[in-house]
BALO-638688 format. One record per residue (C-alpha): x negated, y, z; residue number from 1; residue in one letter. Coordinates in pm, 1 decimal. Each point is the difference from the previous one (the first is absolute). Layout:
<atoms>
ATOM, X, Y, Z, nr, rest
ATOM, X, Y, Z, NUM, a
...
</atoms>
This chain:
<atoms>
ATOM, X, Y, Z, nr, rest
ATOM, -16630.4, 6764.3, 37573.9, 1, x
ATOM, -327.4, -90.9, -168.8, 2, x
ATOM, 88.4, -346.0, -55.5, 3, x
ATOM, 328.2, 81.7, -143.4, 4, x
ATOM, -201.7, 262.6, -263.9, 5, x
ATOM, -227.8, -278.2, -43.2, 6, x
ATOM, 274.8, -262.1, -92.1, 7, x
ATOM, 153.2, 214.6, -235.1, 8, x
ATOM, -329.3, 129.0, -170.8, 9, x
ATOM, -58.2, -354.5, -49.3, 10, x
ATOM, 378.9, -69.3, -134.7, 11, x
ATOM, -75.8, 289.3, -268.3, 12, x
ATOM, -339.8, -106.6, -79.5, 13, x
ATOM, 44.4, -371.6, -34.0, 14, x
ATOM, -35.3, -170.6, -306.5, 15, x
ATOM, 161.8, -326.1, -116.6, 16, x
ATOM, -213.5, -242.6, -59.5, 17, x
ATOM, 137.4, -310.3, -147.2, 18, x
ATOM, -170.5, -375.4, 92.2, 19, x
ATOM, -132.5, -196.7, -299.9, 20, x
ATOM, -75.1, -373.5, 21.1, 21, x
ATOM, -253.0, -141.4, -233.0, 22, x
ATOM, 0.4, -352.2, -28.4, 23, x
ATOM, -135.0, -312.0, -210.0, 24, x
ATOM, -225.6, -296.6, 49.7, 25, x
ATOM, -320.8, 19.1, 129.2, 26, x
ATOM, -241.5, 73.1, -223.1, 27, x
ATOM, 214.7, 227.1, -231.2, 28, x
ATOM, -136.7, 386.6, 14.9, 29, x
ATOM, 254.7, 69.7, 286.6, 30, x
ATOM, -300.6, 213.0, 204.8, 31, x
ATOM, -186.1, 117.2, -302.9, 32, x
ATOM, 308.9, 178.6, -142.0, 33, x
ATOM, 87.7, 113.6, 314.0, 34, x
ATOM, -351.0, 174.4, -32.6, 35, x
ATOM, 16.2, 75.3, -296.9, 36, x
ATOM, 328.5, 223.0, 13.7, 37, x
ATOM, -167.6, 161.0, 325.3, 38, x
ATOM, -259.9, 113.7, -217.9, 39, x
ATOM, 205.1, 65.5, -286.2, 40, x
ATOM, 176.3, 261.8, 186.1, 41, x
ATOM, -229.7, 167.4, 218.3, 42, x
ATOM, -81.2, -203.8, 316.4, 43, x
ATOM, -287.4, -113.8, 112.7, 44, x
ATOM, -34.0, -457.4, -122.4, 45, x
ATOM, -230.5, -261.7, 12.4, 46, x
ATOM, -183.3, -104.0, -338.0, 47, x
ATOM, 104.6, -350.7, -110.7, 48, x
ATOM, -322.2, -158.3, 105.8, 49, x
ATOM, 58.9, 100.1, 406.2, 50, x
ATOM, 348.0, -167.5, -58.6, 51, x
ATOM, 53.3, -316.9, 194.4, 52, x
ATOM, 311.7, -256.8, 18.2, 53, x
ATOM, 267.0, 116.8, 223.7, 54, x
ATOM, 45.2, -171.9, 322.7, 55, x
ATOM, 320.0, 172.7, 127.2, 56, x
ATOM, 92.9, 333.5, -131.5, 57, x
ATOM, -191.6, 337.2, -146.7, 58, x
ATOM, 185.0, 314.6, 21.3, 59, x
ATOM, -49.1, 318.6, -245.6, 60, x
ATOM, 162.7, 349.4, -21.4, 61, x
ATOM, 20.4, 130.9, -361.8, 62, x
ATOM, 173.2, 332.8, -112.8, 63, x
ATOM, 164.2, -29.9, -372.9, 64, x
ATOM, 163.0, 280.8, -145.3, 65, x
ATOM, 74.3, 116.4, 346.0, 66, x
ATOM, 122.5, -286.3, 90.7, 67, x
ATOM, -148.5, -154.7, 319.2, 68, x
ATOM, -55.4, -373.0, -15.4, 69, x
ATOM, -84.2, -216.2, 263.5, 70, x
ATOM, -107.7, -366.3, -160.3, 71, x
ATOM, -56.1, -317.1, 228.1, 72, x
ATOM, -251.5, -264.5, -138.3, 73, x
ATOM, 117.7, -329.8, 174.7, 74, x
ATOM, -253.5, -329.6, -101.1, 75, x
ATOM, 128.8, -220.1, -253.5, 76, x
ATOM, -120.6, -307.0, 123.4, 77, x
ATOM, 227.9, -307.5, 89.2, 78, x
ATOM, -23.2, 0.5, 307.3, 79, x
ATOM, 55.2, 380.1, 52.2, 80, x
ATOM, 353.5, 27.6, -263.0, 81, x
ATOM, 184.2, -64.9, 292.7, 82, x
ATOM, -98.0, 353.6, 148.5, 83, x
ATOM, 174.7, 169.4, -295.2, 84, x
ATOM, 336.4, -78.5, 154.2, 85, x
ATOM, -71.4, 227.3, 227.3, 86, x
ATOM, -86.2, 320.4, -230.9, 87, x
ATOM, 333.8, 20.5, -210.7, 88, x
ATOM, 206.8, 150.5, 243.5, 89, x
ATOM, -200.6, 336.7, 21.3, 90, x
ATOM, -123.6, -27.0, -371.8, 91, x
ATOM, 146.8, 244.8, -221.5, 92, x
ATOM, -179.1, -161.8, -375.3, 93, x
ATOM, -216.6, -301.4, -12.0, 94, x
ATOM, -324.2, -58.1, -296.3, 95, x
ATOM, -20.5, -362.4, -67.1, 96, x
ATOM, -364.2, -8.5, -158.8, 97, x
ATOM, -63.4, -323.7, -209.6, 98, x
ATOM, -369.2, -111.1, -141.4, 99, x
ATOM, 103.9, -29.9, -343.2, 100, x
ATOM, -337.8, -224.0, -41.5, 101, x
ATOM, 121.0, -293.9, 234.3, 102, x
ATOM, 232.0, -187.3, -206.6, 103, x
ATOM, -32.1, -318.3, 212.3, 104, x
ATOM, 207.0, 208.2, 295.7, 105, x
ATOM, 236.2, 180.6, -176.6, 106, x
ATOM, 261.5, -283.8, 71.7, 107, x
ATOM, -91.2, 88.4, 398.3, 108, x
ATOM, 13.7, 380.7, -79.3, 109, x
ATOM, 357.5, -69.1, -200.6, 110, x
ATOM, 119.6, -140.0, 290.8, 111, x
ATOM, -127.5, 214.0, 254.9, 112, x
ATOM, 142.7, 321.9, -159.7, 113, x
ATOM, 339.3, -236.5, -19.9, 114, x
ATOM, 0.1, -44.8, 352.5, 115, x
ATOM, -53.1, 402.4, 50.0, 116, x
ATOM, 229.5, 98.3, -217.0, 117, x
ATOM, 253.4, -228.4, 125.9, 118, x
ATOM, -42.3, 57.8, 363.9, 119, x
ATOM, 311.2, 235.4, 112.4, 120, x
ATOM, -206.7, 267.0, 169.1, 121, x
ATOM, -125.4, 112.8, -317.5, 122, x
ATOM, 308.5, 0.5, -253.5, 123, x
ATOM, -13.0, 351.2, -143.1, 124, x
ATOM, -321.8, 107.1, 76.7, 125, x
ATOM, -243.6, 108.6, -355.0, 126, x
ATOM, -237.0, -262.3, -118.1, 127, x
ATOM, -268.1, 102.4, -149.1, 128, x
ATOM, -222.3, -305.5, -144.7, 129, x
ATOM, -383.8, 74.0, -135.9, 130, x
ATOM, -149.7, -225.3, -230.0, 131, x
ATOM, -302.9, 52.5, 145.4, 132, x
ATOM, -382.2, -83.0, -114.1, 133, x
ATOM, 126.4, 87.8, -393.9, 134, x
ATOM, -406.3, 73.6, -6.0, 135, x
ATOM, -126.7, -361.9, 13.0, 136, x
ATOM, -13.4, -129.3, -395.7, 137, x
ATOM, 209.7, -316.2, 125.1, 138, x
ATOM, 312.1, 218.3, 147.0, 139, x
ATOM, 305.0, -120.8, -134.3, 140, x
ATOM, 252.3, 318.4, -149.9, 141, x
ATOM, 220.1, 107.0, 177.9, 142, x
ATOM, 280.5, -106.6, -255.2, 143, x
ATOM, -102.0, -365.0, 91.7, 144, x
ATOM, 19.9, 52.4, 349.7, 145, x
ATOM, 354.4, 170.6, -9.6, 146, x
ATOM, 139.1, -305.8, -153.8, 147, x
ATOM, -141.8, -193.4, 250.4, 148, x
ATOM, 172.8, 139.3, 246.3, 149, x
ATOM, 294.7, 67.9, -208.6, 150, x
ATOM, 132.6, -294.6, 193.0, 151, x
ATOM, 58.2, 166.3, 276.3, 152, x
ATOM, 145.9, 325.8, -157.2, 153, x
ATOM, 389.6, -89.0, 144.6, 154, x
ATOM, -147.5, 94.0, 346.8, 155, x
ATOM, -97.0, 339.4, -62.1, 156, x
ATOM, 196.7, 148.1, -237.9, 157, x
ATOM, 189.8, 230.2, 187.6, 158, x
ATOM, -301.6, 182.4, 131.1, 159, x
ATOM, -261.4, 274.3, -156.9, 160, x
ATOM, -289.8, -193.5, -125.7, 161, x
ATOM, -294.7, -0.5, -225.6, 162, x
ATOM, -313.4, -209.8, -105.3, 163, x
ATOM, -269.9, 176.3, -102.3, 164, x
ATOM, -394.4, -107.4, -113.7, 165, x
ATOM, -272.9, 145.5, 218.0, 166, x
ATOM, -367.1, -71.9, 86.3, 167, x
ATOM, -78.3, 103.3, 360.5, 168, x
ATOM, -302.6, -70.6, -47.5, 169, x
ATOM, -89.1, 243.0, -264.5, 170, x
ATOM, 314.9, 242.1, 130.6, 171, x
ATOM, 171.3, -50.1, -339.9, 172, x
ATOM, 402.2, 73.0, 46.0, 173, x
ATOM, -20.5, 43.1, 384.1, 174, x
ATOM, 63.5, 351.3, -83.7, 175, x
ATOM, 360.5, -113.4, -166.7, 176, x
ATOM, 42.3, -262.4, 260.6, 177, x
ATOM, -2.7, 281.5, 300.2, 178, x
ATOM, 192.8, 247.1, -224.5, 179, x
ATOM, 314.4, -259.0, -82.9, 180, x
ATOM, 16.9, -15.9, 385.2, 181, x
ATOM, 20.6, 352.3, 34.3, 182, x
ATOM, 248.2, 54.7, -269.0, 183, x
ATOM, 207.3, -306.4, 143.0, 184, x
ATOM, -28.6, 78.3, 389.8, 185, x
ATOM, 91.2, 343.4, -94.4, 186, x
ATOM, 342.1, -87.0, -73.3, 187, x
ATOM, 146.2, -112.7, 330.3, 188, x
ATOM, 353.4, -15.3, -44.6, 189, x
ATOM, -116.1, -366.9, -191.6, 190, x
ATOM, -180.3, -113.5, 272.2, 191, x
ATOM, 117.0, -255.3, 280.8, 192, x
ATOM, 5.8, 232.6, 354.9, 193, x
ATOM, -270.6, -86.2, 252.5, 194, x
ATOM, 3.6, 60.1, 345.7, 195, x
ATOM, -364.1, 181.6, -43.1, 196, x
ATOM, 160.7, 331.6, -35.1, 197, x
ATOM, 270.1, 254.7, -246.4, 198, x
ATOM, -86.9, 12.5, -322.9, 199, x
ATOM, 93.1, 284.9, -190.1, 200, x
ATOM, 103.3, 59.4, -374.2, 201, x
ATOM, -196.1, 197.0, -219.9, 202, x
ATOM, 125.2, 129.9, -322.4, 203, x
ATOM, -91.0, -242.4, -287.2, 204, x
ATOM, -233.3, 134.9, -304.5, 205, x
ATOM, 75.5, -100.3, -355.4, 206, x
ATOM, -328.6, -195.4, -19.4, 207, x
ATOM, 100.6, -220.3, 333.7, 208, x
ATOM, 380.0, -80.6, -60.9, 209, x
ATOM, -155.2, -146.7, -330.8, 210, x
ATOM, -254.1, -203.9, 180.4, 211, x
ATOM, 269.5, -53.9, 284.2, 212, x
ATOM, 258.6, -160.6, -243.5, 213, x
ATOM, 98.1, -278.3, 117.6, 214, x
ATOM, 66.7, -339.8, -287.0, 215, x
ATOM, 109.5, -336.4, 125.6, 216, x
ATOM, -306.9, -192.8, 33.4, 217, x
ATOM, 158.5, -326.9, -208.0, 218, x
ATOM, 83.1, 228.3, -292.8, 219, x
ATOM, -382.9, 199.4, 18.3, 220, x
ATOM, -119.2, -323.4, -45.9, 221, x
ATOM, 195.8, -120.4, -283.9, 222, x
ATOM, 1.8, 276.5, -227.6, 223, x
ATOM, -224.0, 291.0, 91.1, 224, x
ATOM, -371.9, 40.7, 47.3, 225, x
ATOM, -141.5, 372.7, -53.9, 226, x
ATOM, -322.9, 90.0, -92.1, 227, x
ATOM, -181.6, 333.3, 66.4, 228, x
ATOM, -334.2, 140.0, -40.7, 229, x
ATOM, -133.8, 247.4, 244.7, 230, x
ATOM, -352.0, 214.9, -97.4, 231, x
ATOM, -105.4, -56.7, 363.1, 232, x
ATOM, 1.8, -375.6, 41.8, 233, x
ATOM, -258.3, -189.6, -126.1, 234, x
ATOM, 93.6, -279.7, -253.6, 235, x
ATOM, 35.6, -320.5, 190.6, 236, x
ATOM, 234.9, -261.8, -134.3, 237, x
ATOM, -49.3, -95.3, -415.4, 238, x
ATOM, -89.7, 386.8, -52.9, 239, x
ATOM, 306.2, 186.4, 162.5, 240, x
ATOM, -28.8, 238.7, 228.1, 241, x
ATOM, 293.3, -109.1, 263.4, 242, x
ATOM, 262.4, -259.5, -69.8, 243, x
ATOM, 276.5, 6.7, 229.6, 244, x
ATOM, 344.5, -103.8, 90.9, 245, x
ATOM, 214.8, 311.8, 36.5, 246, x
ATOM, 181.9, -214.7, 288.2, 247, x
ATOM, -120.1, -338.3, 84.0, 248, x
</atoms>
C-alpha cells in the first residue's frame, strides 16, 4: 500500500523535464554558456576561469520560466562528434554554439551543423544557434554569419529555429538564449515525441505564439531580418542591443 501511495505521489508531483543538447566545436563557449545560463537563472556555476575543455559530456539542470531544463554538454572535438549520434534520440532542442571569432573553421562548423541537421533523428527538433563570443572586438555579426550558413537553410526549414548573438563569457543574451527555449519547449504539440516521457500542452500566451511562429527558414533568410532593442541587454554587436532572427 505504501508503495502504491508513493508511486502515485510521485505521478502527481513529477515534473517534465525536457533534454537539451548543446553542441559545437571544441573550443566554442559550449561549457561557459552552459554556466552561464546556470547562473543566469539561479543555480549554483563555475566562473569562466575554472572552465576546462570537455572531454565527454557536462550535465546542468536549469529552471526557466518554470520550465525545467535538463542540458547535456557533449565535447566538440573530432574525435568525440561521433558520440552525438547517440544524444538525438532523447533530445528534445539542441544549441549549436559557434565562436564567431574563428573564421578559419567556420567551413568545419558549416558542415558539422549540416551533418546534424541532416541526420534523421533530429528532423523537427528546435535549433537554436548562438553566435557566441560577440564580446571579442574581432567577432564577426551575426548577419555575416547567417549568410554563411544560409547554405544550408533547405535542411531546416521546416523546424522552429533562431540565431541569436551572445557572449558567455560576459553573460550577455544567455538570458534570451534560455528564455527562447522555454517559450519554444513550452509548446509541445510542435515538438517530435520522445520516448523520455508525456509531454503535456500548456495554454499558449500572446507573447510566446509570437515568438513560437513558425516562417520557412529559406524565405527568413531572403527577405526578413528584425531588429529589437531590449533595456536589459547590454549593447554588443555595432551598438544594438539584440539582433535576432525571429526563426532561423
Amino acid at each position: 500500500m505504501y508503495h502504491l501511495a508513493k508511486s502515485v505521489y510521485q505521478q502527481l508531483t513529477r515534473k517534465e523535464e525536457y533534454s537539451v543538447l548543446i553542441l559545437g566545436l571544441d573550443n566554442a563557449g559550449k561549457t561557459t554558456f552552459l554556466e552561464r545560463l546556470k547562473g543566469e537563472f539561479g543555480g549554483k556555476s563555475l566562473p569562466p576561469e575554472r572552465i576546462n575543455p570537455t572531454i565527454g559530456q557536462n550535465v546542468g539542470h536549469v529552471i526557466v520560466d518554470g520550465m525545467h531544463l535538463k542540458l547535456w554538454d557533449v565535447g566538440g572535438q573530432e574525435n568525440l562528434r561521433t558520440l552525438w549520434n547517440a544524444y538525438y534520440a532523447e533530445c528534445h532542442a539542441i544549441v549549436f554554439v559557434v565562436d564567431s571569432t574563428d573564421r578559419e573553421r567556420l567551413e568545419e562548423c558549416k558542415n558539422t551543423l549540416k551533418e546534424v541537421v541532416v541526420n534523421e533523428a533530429t528532423e523537427g527538433i528546435p535549433l537554436l544557434m548562438l553566435a557566441n563570443k560577440q564580446d571579442c572586438e574581432d567577432s564577426m555579426d551575426v548577419v555575416d554569419i547567417i549568410e554563411i550558413f544560409n547554405k544550408i537553410a533547405e535542411h531546416v526549414s521546416a523546424r522552429d529555429s533562431r540565431v541569436l548573438p551572445i557572449s558567455a563569457k560576459e553573460g550577455t543574451g544567455v538570458g534570451d538564449a534560455g528564455r527562447w527555449l522555454a517559450v519554444r519547449l513550452g509548446r509541445p504539440e510542435s515538438l517530435p515525441l520522445k520516448s523520455g516521457g508525456n509531454v503535456t500542452a500548456k495554454p499558449e500566451s500572446e507573447e510566446s505564439a509570437d515568438l513560437g511562429k513558425k516562417l520557412d527558414l529559406s524565405e527568413c533568410l531572403r527577405h526578413t531580418l528584425f531588429i529589437h532593442y531590449s533595456t536589459t541587454v547590454s549593447p554588443i554587436i555595432n551598438g544594438t542591443n539584440n539582433l535576432s532572427l525571429l526563426s532561423w
